[in-house]
N, C-alpha and C positions, 0 to 999 in steps of 0.2 A: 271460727276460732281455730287456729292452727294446733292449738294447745291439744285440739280433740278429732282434729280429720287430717287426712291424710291428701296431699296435693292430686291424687287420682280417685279421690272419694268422688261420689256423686252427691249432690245435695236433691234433698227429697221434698216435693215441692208441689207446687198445680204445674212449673215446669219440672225438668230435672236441667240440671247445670253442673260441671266439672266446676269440681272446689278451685281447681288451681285460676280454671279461670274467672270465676269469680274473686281470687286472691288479686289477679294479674288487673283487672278492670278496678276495683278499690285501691290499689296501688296506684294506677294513672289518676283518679280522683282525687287522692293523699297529696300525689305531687301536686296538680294544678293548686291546691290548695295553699299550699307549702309555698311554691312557685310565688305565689300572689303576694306574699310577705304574712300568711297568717299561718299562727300556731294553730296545731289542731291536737286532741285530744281524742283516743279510742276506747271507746267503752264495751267492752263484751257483756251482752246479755245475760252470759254463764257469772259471771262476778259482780252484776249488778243480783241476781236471784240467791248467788249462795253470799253475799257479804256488802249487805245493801249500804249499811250505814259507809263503811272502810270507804266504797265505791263514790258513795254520795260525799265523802270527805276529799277524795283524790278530785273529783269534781270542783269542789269549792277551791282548794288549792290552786286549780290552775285558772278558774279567775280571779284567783287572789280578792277573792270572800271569804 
């Protein structure tokens, strides 16, 4: 979550990975996805634990449930 690391963080792991490029690789995923003609929707973990319901509402929103 960009919101809380820092592009030269490391993420702490069974591996270790630079944040950014973990940023840079979910980013070409987002596009293929995009790319293909589909919407896509990002869920951070930190906003699903501190504000489940809001989260599960932005959810339903964007299948239009």
């Amino acid at each position: 979550n960009p919101r809380y690391f820092k592009h030269d963080d490391e993420s702490k792991g069974i591996v270790t990975h630079n944040v950014q490029k973990i940023w840079d690789r979910d980013a070409r995923k987002q596009k293929i996805i995009t790319d293909n003609g589909y919407d896509l929707l990002v869920v951070w973990e930190h906003d699903y634990k501190w504000n489940k319901e809001s989260t599960i509402q932005k959810c339903k929103d964007f299948l239009g449930i």
